[in-house]
N, C-alpha and C positions, 0 to 999 in steps of 0.2 A: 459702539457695541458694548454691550455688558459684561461685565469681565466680574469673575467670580471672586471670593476676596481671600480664597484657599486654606479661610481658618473650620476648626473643626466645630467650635459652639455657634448654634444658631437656633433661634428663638422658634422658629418654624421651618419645616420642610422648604425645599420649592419646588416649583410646578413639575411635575415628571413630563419629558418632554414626549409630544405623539411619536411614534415608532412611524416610520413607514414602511408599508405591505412591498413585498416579492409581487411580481406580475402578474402573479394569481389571486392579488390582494387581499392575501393573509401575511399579518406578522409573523415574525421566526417564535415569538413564544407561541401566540395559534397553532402553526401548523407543527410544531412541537407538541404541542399537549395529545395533537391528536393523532401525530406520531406514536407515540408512546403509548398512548390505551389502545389502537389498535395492536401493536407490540405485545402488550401486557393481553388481552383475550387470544393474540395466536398463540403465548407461550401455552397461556392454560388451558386449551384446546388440544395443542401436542402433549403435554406431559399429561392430562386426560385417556388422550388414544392410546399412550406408550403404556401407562400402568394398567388400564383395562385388557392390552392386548396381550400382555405379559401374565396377567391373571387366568385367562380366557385358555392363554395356551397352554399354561403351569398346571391347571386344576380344572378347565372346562366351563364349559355355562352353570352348570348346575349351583358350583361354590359362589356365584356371584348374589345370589338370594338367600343363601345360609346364615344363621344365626347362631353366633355361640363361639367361644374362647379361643384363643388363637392356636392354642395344643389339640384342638381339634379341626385345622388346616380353616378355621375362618380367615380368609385376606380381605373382608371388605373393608374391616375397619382397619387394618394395616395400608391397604390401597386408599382408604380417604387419608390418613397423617403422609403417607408417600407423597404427595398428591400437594397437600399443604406444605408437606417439607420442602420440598421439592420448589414451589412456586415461590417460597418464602426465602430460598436457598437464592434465588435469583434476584430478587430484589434486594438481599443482605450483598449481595458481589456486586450491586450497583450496574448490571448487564444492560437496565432500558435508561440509564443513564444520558442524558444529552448532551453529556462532554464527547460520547463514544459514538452518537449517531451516526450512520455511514463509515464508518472509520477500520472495519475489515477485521482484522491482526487485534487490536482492543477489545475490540466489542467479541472476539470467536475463540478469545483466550479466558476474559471474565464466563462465559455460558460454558468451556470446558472446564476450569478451575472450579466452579462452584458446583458442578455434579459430582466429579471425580471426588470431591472432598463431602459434599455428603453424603455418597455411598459407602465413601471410607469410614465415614464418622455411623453409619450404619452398620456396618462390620464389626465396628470393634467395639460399639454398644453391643451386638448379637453374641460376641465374645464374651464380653464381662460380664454379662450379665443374664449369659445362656440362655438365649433367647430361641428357640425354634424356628428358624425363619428360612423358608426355599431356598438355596441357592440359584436353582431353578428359574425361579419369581425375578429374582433382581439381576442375574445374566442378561434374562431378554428384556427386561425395563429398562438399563441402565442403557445401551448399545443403541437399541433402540428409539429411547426416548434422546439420548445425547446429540446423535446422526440426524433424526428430526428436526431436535431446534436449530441446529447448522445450517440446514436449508434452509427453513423458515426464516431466518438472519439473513441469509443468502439470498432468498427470495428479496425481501424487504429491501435490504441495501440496493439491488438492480432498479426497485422504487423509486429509491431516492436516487441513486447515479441520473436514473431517466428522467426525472422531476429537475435536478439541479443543472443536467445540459438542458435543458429547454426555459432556463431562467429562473424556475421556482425553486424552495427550500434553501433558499443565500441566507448568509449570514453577510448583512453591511458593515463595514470595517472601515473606522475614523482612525487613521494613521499620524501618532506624535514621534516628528521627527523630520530630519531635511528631506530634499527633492532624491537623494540618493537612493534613502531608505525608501521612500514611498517606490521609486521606479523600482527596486528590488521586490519590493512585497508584490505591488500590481502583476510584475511576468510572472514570480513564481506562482500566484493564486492562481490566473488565467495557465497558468501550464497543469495546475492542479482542479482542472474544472470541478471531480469528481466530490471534492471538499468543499464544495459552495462558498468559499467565502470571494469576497470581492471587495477591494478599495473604493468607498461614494466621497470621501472627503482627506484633506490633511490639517494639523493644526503645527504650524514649524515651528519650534522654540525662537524665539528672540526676533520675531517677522515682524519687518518695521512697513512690509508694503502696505500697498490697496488690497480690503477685504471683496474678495468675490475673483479674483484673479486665479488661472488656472494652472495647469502641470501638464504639458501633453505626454501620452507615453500609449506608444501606439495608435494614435489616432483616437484613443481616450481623454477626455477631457476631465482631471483630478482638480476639484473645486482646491482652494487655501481658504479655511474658514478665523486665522490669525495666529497669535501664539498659542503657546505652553498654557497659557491664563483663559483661554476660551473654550476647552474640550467643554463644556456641561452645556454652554448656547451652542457651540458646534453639532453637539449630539441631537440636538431639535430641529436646525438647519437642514442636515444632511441626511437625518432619519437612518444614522446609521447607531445598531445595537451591542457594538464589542471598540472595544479603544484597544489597539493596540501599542503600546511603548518603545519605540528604538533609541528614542532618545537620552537612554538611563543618565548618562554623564552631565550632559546639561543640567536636567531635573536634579539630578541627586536623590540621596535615601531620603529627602524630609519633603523633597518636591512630590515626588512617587507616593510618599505615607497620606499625604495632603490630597495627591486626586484619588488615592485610595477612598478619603473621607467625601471627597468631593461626588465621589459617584456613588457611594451607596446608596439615598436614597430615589435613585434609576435603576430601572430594567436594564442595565447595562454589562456586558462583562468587560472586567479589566485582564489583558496579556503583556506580557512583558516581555520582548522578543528577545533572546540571549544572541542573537548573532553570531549564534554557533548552527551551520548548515549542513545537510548532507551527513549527519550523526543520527545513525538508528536509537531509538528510546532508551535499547536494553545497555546501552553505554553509557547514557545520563543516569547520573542519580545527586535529588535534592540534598543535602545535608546541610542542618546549621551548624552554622561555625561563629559562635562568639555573638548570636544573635542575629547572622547576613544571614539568608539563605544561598549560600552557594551553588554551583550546580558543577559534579565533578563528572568529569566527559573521560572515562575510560580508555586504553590504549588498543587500535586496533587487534585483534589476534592473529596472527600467520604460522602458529607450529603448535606443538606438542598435540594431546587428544582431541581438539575439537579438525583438525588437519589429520589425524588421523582417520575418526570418524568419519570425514567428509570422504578420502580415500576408499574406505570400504563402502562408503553408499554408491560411490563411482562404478566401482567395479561391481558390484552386483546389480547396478541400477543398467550397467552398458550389455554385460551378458545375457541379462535379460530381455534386452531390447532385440538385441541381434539376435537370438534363440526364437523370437518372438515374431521378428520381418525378415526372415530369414525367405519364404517366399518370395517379399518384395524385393530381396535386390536380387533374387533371380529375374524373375519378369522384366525389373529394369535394366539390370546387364543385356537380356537379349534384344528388349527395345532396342536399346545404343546401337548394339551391333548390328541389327537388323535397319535402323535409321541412318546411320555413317561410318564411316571407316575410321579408324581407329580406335585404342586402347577402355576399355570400362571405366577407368577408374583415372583420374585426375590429380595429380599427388601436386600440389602450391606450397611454395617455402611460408611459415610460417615463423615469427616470433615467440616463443614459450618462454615458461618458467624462469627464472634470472636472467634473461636475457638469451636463453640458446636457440636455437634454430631446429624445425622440423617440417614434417615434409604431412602438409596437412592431406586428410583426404578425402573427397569429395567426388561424386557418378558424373563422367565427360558431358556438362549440357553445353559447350561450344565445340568449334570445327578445332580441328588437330593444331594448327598453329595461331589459334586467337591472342596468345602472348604478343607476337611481332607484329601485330593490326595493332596494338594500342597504340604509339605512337601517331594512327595518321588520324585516328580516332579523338584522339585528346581534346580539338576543337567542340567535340561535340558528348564533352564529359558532364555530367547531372550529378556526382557525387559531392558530398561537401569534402572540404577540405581537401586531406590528401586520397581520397578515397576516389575511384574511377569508378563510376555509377553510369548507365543509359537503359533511359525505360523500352526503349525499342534495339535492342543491340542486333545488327545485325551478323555476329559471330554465332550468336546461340540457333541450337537445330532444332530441330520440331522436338524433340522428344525431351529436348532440354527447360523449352518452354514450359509444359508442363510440370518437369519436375522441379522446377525453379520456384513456378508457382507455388507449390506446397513443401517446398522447402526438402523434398526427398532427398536432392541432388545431396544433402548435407547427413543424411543417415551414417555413411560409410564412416563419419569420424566418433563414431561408440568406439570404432577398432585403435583409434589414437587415443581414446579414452581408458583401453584395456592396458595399451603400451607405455598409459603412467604419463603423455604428452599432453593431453588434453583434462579436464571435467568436464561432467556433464553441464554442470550449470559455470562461469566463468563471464568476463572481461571477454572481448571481442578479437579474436586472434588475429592480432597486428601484420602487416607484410614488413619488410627491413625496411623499407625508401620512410616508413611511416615512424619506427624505433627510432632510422638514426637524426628524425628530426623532434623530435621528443625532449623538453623541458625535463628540468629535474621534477616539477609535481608528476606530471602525466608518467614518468617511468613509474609512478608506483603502481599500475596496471600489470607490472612482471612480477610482482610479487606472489602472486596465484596463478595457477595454471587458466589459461583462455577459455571458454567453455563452447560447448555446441549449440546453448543457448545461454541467454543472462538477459540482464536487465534491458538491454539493447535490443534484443529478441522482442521483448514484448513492449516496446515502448515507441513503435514506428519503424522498425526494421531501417528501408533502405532511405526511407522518408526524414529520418533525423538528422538536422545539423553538426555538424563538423566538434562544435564546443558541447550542443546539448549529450553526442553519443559519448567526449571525453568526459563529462559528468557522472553519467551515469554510471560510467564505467569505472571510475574514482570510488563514486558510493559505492558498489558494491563490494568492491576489494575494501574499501572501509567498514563494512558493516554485515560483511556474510555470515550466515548460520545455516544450520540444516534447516530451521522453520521458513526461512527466506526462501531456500532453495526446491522445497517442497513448492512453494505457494508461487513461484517462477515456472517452475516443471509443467504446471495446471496451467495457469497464464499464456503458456507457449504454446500447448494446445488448441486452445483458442484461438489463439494468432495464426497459427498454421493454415485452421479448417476456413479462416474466414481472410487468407492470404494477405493479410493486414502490410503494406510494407513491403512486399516480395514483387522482385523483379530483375 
């Protein structure tokens, strides 16, 4: 096998290795490029409609054919530099960027970031420089045209989600590092279809086996293309376009600097996997330090203002709900009572906050003593772990059914949300059998209030694993914000109307 010789001077290139095509057999630079200019004509199609509509409605038809100075209310030529700024505004924030394709939260923060600051940066040119300009004009352009590209983003990413579960839009990924790290990288990709990327190959540091020998991990067959010394013939083998690194300590800083040199001239990108998990971005931050680039990982938050803050969106976000289905849990109150006998409302001991106890609450969807059935029921439990799960329970009543399905039965706990017990958005509110068998990691799930929905909620409901629902629930008491919590709220929605998980 050819083994590369890891120095940086060489006489000539070599051969750039063929990429191989996704199923749809285009390469990831292919159907990139053409990701991207379709990207780039819908932005300038939107921010087209938005200035013309804002014109149209500010000053009428008429102004749009006029000629003549801007202190005589001309916007055409203010609407063409709008127009330019604007489109140019988005390419300066790197928004059609291919680091950011599909990627949600990145890609819907560069497109608000870079309008918000060129309207500002318009403003206070209009100021200094007294400039006459509608406020009129830019109220409806800016609102307008911002909410537009969001969809249009929006739109596109469901593109690409739809493309990369059905195979296409991958990113192949040649994994340097042991059999540990490659089975860690393979579940997490495959748990993250949405991101396309996928494991085709490994290269192990220090592999003294037979070339062409495999890695099973799930019924996947992970080629071993040889050591640390093969990534550049691996990359042609495997026709994978991104090298990922776990292996930092092996390599070292001069091994790493070396296939840094060794891969530039390929289509290839180099990652360098920090083996820090389950850490939201806004926590990481690169800084060099003495020439390393370090990466310093922030300390979770659990008090002062931003636990404040979250407090007040609870309770305005719970009153509001209740104010709002206030209807519906009449109609389901009378359902209940009209389908079985006994009380409306269901009150379950729950685990909160440090550790206390509360009395969750939840609309009766089983018969009056379903507690004292679990025991003979247990043979026929489907929950992971300690969780008691059955897709056909025969405790639950007609009317239960239902509301189980859309998650109604769970409305009533805005009112534990009002009483300071519960959040909206939260960690999955534990029963005690579940507490008092809890590891020191997992207790750090008490550290936030439980919520009515969280990450659990939208990530397979009652469908998820025992470890995968304690993950999830980790990250988010590690990595909560109000933009997270927003973008959960929407998420759960979804889950609700299309009963994802519920049973």
């Amino acid at each position: 096998m050819p083994r590369p010789s890891g120095t940086v001077g060489r006489t000539a290139a070599p051969r750039r290795p063929a990429l191989v095509g996704d199923r749809s057999g285009n390469t990831r630079w292919a159907w990139q490029h053409a990701y991207v200019t379709r990207l780039f004509w819908s932005d300038v199609l939107v921010v087209v409609m938005a200035v013309v509509l804002a014109q149209i409605v500010r000053f009428g038809e008429a102004d749009l054919s006029a000629v003549g100075p801007v202190s005589e209310k001309n916007y055409v030529v203010v609407s063409a530099c709008l127009i330019f700024a604007w489109i140019g505004t988005l390419a300066l924030f790197r928004t059609r960027s291919r680091r950011v394709i599909g990627s949600g939260y990145d890609e819907y923060q560069r497109v608000i970031s870079g309008t918000l600051r060129l309207f500002g940066t318009i403003a206070i040119a209009a100021l200094v420089f007294k400039l006459d300009l509608a406020r009129g004009y830019l109220a409806i352009a800016l609102p307008v045209g911002l909410l537009a590209l969001l969809l249009s983003r929006w739109g596109w990413r469901r593109v690409v989600a739809h493309k990369r579960a059905h195979g296409s839009y991958q990113t192949s990924v040649l994994v340097v590092g042991g059999e540990r790290a490659v089975r860690l990288m393979t579940t997490t990709f495959q748990r993250g279809t949405s991101d396309g990327y996928r494991v085709v190959g490994v290269c192990v540091p220090r592999y003294a086996g037979a070339k062409g020998e495999h890695i099973d991990i799930d019924g996947h067959q992970i080629a071993i293309y040889g050591d640390e010394r093969s990534v550049v013939s691996a990359l042609a083998e495997s026709g994978a376009d991104t090298v990922v690194v776990t292996a930092t300590e092996t390599l070292g800083h001069e091994g790493i600097r070396d296939l840094v040199w060794e891969l530039e001239p390929y289509e290839a990108d180099l990652v360098v996997a920090t083996g820090v998990v389950d850490v939201a971005g806004p926590r990481m931050e690169m800084r060099p330090v003495a020439g390393l680039p370090l990466i310093h990982v922030e300390k979770p938050s659990y008090h002062g203002a931003k636990r404040s803050g979250k407090r007040i969106f609870d309770l305005a976000f719970s009153l509001l709900a209740i104010l709002i289905l206030a209807p519906v849990f009449a109609a389901v109150a009378l359902a209940i009572k009209v389908d079985s006998r006994g009380p409306v409302f269901y009150r379950s001991e729950r685990i909160g906050l440090d550790g206390k106890p509360f009395g969750m609450l939840k609309f009766r969807s089983m018969v009056t003593d379903a507690d004292k059935q679990v025991t003979t029921l247990m043979d026929r439990n489907e929950g992971a772990g300690l969780l008691f799960k059955m897709r056909e329970d025969p405790r639950v009543t007609r009317v239960g059914k239902f509301i189980r399905r859309f998650s109604i039965d769970e409305l009533p706990q805005f009112i534990n949300v009002v009483c300071r017990e519960m959040s909206v958005v939260g960690p999955r509110p534990p029963l005690r059998r579940e507490v008092e068998a809890y590891d020191g990691v997992i207790r750090r799930r008490l550290l936030v209030r439980p919520g009515v929905t969280g990450l659990w909620q939208v990530s397979g409901r009652s469908d998820l694993s025992w470890d995968e629902s304690v993950r999830l629930d980790l990250a988010y008491v590690e990595n909560w914000s109000m933009v997270s919590d927003v973008l959960i709220i929407a998420k759960t929605l979804k889950a609700v109307v299309g009963s994802d998980g519920a049973y």
